[in-house]
Structures are given as C-alpha cells and as structure tokens.
C-alpha positions in Angstrom: 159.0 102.1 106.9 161.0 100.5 103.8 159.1 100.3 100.6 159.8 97.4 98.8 158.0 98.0 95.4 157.2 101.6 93.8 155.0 101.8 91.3 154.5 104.3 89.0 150.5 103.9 88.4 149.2 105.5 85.9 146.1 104.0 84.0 145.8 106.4 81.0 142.5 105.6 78.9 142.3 105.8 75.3 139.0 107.6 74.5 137.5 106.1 71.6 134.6 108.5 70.1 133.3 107.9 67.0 132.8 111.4 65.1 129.5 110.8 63.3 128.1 111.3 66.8 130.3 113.8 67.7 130.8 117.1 66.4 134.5 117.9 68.1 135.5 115.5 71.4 138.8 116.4 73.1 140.9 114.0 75.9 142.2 116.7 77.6 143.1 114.7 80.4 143.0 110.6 81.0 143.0 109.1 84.2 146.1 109.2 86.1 145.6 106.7 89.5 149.0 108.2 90.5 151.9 107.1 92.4 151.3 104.0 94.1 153.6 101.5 96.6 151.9 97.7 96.3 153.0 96.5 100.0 150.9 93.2 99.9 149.3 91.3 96.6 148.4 88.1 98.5 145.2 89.2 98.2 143.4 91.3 95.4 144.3 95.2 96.0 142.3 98.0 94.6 142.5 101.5 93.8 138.7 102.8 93.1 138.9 106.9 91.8 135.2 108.5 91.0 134.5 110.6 88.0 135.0 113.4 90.6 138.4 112.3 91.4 138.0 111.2 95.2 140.0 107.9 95.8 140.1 104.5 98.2 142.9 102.4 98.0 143.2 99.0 99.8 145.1 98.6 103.1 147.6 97.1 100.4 148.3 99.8 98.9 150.0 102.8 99.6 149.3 105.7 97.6 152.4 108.5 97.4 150.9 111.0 94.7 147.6 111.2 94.1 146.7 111.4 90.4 143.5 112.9 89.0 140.0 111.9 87.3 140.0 112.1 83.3 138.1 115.1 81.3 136.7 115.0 77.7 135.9 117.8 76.5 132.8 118.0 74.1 131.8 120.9 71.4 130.2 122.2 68.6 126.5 121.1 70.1 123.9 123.8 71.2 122.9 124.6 74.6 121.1 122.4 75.9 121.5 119.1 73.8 121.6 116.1 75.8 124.0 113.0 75.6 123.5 109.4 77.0 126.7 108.7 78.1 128.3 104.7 78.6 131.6 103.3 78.6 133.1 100.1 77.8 136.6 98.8 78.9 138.3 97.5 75.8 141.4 96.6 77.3 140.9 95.2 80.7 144.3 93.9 81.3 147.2 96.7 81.3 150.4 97.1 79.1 153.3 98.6 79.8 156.3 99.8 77.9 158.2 98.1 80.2 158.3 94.0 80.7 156.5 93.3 84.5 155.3 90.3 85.7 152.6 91.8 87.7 150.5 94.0 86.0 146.6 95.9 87.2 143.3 94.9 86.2 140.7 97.9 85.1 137.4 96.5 85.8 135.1 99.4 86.3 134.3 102.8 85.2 132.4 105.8 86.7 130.8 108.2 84.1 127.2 109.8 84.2 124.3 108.2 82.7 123.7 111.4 80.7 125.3 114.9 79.8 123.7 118.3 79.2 125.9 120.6 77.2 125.3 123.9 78.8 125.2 127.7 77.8 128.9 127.9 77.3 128.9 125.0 75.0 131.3 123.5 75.9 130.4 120.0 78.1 133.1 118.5 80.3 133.0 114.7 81.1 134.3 113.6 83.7 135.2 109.9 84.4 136.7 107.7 86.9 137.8 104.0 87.3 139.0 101.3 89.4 142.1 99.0 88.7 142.8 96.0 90.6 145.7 93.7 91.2 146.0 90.0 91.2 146.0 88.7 94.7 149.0 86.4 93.1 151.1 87.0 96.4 153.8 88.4 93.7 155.2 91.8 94.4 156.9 91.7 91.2 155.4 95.2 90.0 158.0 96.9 87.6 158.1 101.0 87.8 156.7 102.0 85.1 153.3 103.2 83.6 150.2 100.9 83.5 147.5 101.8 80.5 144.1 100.2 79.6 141.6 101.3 76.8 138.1 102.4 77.3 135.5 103.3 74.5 133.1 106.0 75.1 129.8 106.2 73.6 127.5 109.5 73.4 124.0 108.7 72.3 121.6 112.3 71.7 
C-alpha cells in the first residue's frame, strides 16, 4: 500500500491553570495523537483518544505510532481534598509551525468530573481529546506538528 500523505499528528495542549486555585500544577505530558497517514478527507475523519489513552480512528485514517493521553500533575494539597475538574478548548482550530492547507479540528475533551488527591499527594490528571479533519476532499496535510489550546479549571 502507497501512502500518499504522512502526518506527523501531534495535538499538544497548552494547560492553562490559574495558580490562586492551585498550589503547584505540572504538564508533565500533553496529548500526543501520534503518527497518523490521512488516506481520504472527503469526508470528516477522526481520531477520538480517552483520558486513559485507548484510541479509534476513522476508516480514513491510518494511525502508524500511537501517541499517548496527557498527565498534569497536581500538589501541595492534603490527602483527600477534592477538585471539580472542566476543560475548555481555547483554540479549536490547529497551528502549525509549518504553512498547510489542511489543518485538524479539536472539538472534544475527556477529563473527570472530579479529582481526589490521595495519600501520596500527589494527584495525576489524566485527559484525552478528539481532533477531526475537514471532510474538504483535500489531502493537502503538510508533515509537521498540529497544536490546539485547552484551559483547565480545578474548582475545591
């Protein structure tokens, strides 16, 4: 089979965390949706990860690495303190440090409704997206790496 389009894939969220809420927030990883091949945009393709990483990709795309879910890390709270957890996308559309006529579409993210910092102290969350393309019937994906911004908000 002859690839015509690779696609370096790799949505990387910004986490936006305001500090008066939290005492010490680390991105120690964002979300990578990997290597991808788009074979067909005539119709909208999709690439959906969950917060726990597992992945389905449309019949039009053809995934060649798989990437991994993102990880905050939050500290400096007491065992036991509990967070509402949402997420906004602030950036739907992607950029790219490279010029591409095609570009993806993030248009959902999984995160927990809430988040229980446990006797370590240390509370990990975990999050997941979904990016979309077009549907343009353009292939015209350049390879390069494809980010979006997302804002986090922990409520206690």
């Amino acid at each position: 089979m002859q690839f015509k389009y690779l696609t370096y894939c790799s949505c990387l969220l910004a986490a936006i965390i305001s500090k008066s809420v939290i005492a010490d927030s680390t991105l120690v990883r964002t979300i990578d949706f990997g290597t991808i091949v788009v074979l067909d945009n005539s119709s909208v393709q999709s690439i959906e990860m969950d917060r726990f990483g597992a992945f389905t990709f449309s019949s039009g795309i053809r995934p060649i690495a798989i990437g991994e879910a993102g990880l905050i890390e939050i500290t400096d709270y007491a065992p036991g303190t509990t967070f509402i957890v949402s997420a906004s996308i602030t950036q739907s559309g992607t950029s790219s440090p490279l010029i591409s006529l095609e570009h993806f579409e993030l248009y959902a993210i999984d995160v927990p409704s809430s988040l229980v910092v446990p006797g370590t102290g240390i509370a990990e969350l975990r999050f997941g997206g979904s990016i979309r393309t077009s549907g343009s019937g353009s292939e015209a994906f350049t390879d390069t790496t494809f980010t979006s911004r997302v804002r986090f908000t922990l409520n206690f």
